[in-house]
LOPA-911356 format. One record per residue (C-alpha): residue in three letters; x negated, y, z negated. Coordinates in steps of 0.1 Angstrom, whole numbers, plus 5000, padded with zeros to 4 digits. Layout:
BEGIN
ALAXYZ;...
***
This chain:
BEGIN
UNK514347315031;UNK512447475007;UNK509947725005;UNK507847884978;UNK507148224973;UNK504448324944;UNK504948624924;UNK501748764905;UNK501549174899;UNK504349384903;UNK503049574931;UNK502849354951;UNK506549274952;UNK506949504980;UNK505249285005;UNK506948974992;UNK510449084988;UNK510949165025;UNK510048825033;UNK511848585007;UNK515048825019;UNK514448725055;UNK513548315044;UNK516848345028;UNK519048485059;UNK517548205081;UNK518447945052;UNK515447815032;UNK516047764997;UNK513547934980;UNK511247864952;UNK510048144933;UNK506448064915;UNK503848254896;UNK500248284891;UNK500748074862;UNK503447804870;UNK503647684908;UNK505047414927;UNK502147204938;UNK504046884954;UNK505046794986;UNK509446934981;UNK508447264992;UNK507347325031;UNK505147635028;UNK504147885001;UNK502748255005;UNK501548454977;UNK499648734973;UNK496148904970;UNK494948844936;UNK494848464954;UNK491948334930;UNK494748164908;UNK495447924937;UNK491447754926;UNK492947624893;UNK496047414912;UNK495647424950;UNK498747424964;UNK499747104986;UNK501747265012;UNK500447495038;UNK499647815018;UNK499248205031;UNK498148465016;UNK499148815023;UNK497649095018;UNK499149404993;UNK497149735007;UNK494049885021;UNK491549614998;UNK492149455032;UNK489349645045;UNK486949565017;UNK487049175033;UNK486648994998;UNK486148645007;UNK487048544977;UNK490648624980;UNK490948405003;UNK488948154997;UNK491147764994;UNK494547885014;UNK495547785042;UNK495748135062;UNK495448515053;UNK498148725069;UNK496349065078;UNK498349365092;UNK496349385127;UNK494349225154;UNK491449395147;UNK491649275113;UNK492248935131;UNK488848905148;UNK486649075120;UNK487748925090;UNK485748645085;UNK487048285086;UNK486047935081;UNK483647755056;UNK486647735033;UNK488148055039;UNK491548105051;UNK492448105093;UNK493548495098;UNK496548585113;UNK497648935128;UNK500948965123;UNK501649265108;UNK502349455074;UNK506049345058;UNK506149655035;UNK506149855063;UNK509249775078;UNK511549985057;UNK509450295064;UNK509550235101;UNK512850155101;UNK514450475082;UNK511750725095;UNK514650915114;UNK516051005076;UNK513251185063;UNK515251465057;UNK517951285043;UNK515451155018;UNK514151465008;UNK517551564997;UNK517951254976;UNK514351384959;UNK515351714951;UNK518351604937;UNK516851344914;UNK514151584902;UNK516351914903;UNK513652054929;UNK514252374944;UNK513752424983;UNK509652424985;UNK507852164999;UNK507451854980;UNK503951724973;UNK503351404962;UNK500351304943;UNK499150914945;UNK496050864934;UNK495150434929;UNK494350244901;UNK491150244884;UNK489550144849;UNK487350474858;UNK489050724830;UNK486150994837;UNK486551284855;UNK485751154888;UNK488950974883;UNK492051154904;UNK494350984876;UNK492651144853;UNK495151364830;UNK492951644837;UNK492651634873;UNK497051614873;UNK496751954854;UNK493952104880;UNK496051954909;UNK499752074899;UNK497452444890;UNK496552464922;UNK499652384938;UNK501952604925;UNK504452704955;UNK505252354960;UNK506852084942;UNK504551844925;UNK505451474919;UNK503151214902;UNK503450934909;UNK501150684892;UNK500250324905;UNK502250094886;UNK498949954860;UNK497850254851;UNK498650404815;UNK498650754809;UNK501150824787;UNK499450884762;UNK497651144781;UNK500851364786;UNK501651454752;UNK501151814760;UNK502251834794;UNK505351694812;UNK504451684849;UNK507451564871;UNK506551154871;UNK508250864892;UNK507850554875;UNK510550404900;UNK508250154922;UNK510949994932;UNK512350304948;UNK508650424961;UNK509850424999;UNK512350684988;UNK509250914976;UNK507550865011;UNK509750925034;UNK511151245009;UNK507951395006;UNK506251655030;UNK502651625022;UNK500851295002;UNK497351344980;UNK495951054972;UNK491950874973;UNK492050504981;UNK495550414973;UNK497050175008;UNK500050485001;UNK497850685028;UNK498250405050;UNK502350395046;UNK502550775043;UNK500750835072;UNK503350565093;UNK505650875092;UNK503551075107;UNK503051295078;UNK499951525072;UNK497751305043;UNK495351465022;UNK492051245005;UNK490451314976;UNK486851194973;UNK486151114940;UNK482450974947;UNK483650594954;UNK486250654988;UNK483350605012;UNK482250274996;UNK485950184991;UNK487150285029;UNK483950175050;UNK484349945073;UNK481649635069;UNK479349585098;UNK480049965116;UNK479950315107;UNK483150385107;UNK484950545076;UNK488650525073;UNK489550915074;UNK493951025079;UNK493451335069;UNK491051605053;UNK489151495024;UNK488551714997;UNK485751654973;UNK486851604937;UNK484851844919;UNK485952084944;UNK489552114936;UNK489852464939;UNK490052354979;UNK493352184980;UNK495552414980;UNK494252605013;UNK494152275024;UNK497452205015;UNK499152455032;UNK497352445063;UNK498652065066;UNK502052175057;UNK502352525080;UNK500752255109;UNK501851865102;UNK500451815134;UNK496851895125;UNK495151565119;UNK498051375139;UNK495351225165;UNK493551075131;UNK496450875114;UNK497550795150;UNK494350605152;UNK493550485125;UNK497650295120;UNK497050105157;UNK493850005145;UNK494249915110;UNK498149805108;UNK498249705147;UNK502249665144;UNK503949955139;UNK507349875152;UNK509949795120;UNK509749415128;UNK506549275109;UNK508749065086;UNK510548855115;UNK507448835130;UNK505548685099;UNK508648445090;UNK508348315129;UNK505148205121;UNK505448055091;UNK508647835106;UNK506347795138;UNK503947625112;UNK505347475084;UNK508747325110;
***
């Protein structure tokens, strides 16, 4: 039997991968498509691709079709991502019965978050990870920091990729260990020609970072999400557009892990820093609530889960 897995951005291999791996070990040949070439007849049983899902308009797809969300855009609730599938897999209940559904949109389905898995599931070798860091990156024995900040086409200086906020963010940190690492579309290369701040281009090897790391800074990146699975202190940086990013439609409610520092106020992190990492368990209560409410399942086995219900659908 086959089944069809869509490839479209490169980030967002870390949700699929986990799943075509566990297709594979229960026997389905697999069909690997893309945004731009997929199988549209009846050979294949099922197909899930993933949140960029407004490629699946041009061709819809004949078999039942899921889409899966990459990160924290969850929260935003686009219809249109998943408008014309089947069903939307969503990492939580709660996301289950708020996300809104019919009138051409996709049935939701809690199940879980499949990239979180092999955080969950190696959280007990955090220090063993940290070694493997330090060793890559010839780091000496302070804590290491690592600096996430999303995507954005916003190059001003409200921007936390912004080569000028690195060099105010590694300034102000410097009795730690500072790692960039940028999300995987953003080019600042350029940007560096003067500086040589220690980068991981490696997003293949980014659970390796998180579970190596002591502290994360990032804005809206979904890393705050997966960092803060570990239960490891998270530090935001508001940079004008977080509150709009991270609200939560119809309530009050802002999605908050950890302290949030205001961008233009930078001269703040690193007493914020250090508080987080002389007391990890600071804002503990925070991520605690926020990872039940947000990612639900938070036990190392969202990827069975998922592939049971895709079997339980497609037969």
């Amino acid at each position: 039997m086959k089944f069809q897995v869509v490839y479209d951005l490169k980030q967002y291999d870390s949700v699929l991968i986990p799943i075509e791996d566990e297709l594979r070990k229960r026997g389905w040949d697999i069909v690997k498509g893309s945004a731009s070439s997929y199988n549209t007849d009846n050979s294949v049983r099922g197909s899930i691709g993933c949140q960029t899902g407004g490629w699946i308009d041009k061709n819809p797809m004949k078999s039942p079709s899921f889409l899966i969300f990459h990160g924290v855009s969850f929260i935003k609730q686009w219809a249109k991502f998943y408008k014309n599938w089947d069903y939307v897999i969503v990492p939580s209940k709660f996301w289950e019965t708020s996300i809104r559904s019919g009138s051409g949109l996709a049935t939701p389905l809690g199940l879980g978050w499949s990239k979180s898995d092999l955080l969950l599931n190696n959280k007990d070798k955090k220090e063993e990870f940290g070694d493997l860091i330090r060793k890559r990156h010839n780091l000496d024995e302070l804590p290491i920091v690592l600096f996430a900040p999303t995507y954005s086409k916003n190059k001003s200086s409200q921007y936390p990729g912004n080569a000028a906020q690195l060099r105010t963010v590694v300034k102000c940190l410097p009795k730690y260990n500072v790692i960039f690492m940028p999300h995987v579309m953003c080019d600042l290369k350029s940007s560096f020609d003067d500086y040589k701040p220690r980068v991981s281009h490696e997003y293949t090897k980014k659970h390796e970072y998180l579970l190596g790391a002591d502290i994360l800074i990032s804005d809206t990146s979904s890393l705050v999400f997966e960092f803060a699975l570990l239960d490891k202190p998270v530090v935001m940086l508001n940079n004008t557009s977080i509150h709009n990013y991270l609200a939560i439609r119809g309530t009050d409610e802002i999605v908050e892990l950890g302290d949030i520092v205001p961008i233009n106020n930078l001269g703040l992190l690193g007493d914020v820093v250090k508080k987080n990492i002389e007391n990890p368990s600071i804002n503990r209560d925070k991520r605690a609530f926020w990872t039940d409410k947000c990612l639900g399942y938070c036990d190392g086995n969202s990827t069975k889960r998922i592939v049971d219900k895709l079997e339980e659908i497609c037969g």
